[in-house]
C-alpha positions as a LaTeX table, in Angstrom:
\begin{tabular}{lrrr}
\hline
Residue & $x$ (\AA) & $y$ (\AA) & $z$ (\AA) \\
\hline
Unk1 & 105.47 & 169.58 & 76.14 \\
Unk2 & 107.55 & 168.43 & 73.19 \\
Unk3 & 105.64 & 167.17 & 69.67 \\
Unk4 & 107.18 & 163.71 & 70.44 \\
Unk5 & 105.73 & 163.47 & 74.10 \\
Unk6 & 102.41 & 164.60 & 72.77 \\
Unk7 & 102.30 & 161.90 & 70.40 \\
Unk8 & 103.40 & 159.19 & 73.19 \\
Unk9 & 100.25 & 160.93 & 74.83 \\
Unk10 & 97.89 & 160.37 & 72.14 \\
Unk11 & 99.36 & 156.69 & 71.39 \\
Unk12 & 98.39 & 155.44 & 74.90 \\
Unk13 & 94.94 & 157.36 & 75.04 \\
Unk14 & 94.20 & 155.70 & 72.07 \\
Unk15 & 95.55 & 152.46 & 73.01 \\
Unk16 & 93.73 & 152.33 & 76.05 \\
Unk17 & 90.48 & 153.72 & 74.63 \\
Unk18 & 91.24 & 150.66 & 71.68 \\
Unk19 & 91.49 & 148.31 & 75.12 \\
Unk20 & 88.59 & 149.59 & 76.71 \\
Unk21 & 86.39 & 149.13 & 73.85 \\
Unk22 & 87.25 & 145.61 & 73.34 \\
Unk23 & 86.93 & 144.37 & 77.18 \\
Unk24 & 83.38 & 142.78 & 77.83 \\
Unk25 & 81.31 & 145.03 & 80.41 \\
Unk26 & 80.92 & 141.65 & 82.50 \\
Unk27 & 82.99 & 138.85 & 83.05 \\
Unk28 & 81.62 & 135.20 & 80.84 \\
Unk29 & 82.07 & 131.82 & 82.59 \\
Unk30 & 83.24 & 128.57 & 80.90 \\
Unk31 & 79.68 & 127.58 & 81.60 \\
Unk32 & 78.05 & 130.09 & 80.10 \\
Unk33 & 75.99 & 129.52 & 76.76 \\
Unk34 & 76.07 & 125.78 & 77.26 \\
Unk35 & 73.33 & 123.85 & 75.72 \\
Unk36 & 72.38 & 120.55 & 76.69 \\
Unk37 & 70.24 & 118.01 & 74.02 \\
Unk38 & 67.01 & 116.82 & 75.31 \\
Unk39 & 67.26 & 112.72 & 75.78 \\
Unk40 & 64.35 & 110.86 & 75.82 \\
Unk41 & 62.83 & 109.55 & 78.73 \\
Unk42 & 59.63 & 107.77 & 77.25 \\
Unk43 & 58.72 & 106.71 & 73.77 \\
Unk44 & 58.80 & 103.56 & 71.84 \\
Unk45 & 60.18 & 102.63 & 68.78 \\
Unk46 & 56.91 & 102.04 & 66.07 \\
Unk47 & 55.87 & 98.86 & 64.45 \\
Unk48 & 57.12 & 97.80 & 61.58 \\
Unk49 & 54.23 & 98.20 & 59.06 \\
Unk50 & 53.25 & 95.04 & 57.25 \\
Unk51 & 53.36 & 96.95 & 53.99 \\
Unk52 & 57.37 & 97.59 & 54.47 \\
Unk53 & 58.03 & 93.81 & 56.09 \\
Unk54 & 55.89 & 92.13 & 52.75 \\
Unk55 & 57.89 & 94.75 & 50.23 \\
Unk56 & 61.17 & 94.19 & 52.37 \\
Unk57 & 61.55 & 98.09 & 52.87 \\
Unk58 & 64.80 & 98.56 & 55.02 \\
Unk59 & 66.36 & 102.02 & 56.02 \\
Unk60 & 66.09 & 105.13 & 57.70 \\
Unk61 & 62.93 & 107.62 & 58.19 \\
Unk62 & 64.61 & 111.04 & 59.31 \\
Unk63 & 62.20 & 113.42 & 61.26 \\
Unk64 & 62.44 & 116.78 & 62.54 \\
Unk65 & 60.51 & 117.49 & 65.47 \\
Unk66 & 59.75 & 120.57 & 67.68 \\
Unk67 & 60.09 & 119.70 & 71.86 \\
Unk68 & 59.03 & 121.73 & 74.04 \\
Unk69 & 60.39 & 123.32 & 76.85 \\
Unk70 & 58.24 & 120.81 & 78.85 \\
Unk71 & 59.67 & 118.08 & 76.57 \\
Unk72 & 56.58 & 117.61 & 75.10 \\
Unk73 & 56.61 & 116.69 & 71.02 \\
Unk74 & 54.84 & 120.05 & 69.51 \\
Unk75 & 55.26 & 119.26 & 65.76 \\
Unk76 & 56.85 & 116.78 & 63.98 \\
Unk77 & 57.00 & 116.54 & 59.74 \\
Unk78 & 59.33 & 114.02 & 57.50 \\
Unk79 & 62.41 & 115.51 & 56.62 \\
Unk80 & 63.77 & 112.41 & 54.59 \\
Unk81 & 61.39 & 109.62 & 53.62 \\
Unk82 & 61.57 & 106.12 & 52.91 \\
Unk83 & 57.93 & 105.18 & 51.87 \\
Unk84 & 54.68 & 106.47 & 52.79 \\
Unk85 & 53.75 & 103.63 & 55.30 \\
Unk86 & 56.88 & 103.53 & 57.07 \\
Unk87 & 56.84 & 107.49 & 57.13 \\
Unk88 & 53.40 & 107.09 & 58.83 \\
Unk89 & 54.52 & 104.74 & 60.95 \\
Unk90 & 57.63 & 106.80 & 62.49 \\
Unk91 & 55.49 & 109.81 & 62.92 \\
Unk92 & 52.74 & 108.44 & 64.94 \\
Unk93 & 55.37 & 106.51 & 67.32 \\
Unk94 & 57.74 & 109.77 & 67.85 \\
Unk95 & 54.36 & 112.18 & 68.04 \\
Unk96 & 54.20 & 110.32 & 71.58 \\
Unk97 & 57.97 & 110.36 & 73.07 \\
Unk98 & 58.34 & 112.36 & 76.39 \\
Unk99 & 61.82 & 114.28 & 76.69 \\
Unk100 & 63.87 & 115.78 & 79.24 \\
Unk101 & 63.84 & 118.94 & 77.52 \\
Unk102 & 66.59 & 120.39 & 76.24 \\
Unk103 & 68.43 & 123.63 & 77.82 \\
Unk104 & 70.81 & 126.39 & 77.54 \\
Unk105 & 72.51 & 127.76 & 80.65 \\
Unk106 & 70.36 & 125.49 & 83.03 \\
Unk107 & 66.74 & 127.12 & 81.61 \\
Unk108 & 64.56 & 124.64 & 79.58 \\
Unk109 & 63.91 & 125.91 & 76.19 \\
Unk110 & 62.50 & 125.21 & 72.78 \\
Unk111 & 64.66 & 123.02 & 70.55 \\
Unk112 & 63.90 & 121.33 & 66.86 \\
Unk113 & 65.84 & 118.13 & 66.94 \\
Unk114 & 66.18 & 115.46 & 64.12 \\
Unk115 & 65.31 & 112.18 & 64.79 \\
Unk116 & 66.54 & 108.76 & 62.91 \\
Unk117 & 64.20 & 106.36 & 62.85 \\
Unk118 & 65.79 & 103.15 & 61.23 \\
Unk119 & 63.47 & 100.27 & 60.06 \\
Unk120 & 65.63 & 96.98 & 59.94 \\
Unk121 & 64.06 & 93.46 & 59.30 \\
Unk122 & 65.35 & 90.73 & 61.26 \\
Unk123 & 65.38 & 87.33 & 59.56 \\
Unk124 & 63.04 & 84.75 & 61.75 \\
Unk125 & 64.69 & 81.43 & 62.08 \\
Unk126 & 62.58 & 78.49 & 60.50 \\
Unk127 & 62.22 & 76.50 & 63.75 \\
Unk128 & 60.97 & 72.67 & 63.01 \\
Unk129 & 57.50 & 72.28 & 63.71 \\
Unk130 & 57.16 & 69.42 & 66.53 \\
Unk131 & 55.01 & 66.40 & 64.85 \\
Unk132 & 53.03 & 63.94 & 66.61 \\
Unk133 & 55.31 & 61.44 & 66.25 \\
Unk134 & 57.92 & 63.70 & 67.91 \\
Unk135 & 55.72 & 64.39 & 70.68 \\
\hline
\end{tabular}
């Protein structure tokens, strides 16, 4: 064996030992490693505490809360506030939401999502009061 067919000989052992390594040992779906965000299937939004509507407090409380792989709300804490009451408020209403839980490759699992909870007032329109006359 010549020194230059040797060397072809070592080239393509270590190419396809260079190949080898990087193959995966099993073959990975487009599927795989997909996760899917739990939605929520009951829950309401809270009141609006008569603290914030009397102050005119507007804007958003942003919570981050641990579901379960049941859907279930384990823990929830403030991770942006906008005032006490309206903090207390948002807590107490999202502490009760139901979820489909989220999952990763079709198995439920544990997921901390945030959650937006935007207080907005809504003007009330000043409808005339009937009189007797009117009536």
């Amino acid at each position: 064996m010549t020194p230059m067919n040797c060397f072809k000989l070592i080239s393509l052992f270590l190419l396809l030992g260079a190949v080898a390594w990087a193959t995966p040992e099993k073959s990975v779906s487009p599927e795989a490693d997909t996760l899917v965000r739990p939605v929520l299937i009951a829950g309401s939004m809270p009141a609006y505490p008569e603290t914030g509507r009397v102050l005119g407090i507007q804007g958003v409380v942003l919570l981050e809360a641990l579901i379960s792989d049941k859907g279930e709300v384990i823990q929830v804490e403030v991770a942006r506030s906008l005032h006490p009451e309206m903090d207390r408020a948002a807590l107490q209403s999202v502490r009760d939401w139901k979820f489909e839980p989220a999952r990763r490759d079709g198995e439920a699992i544990f997921v901390t999502a945030r959650i937006p909870i935007r207080f907005v007032l809504v003007p009330t329109r000043n409808l005339p009061t009937p009189s007797v006359a009117a009536l």
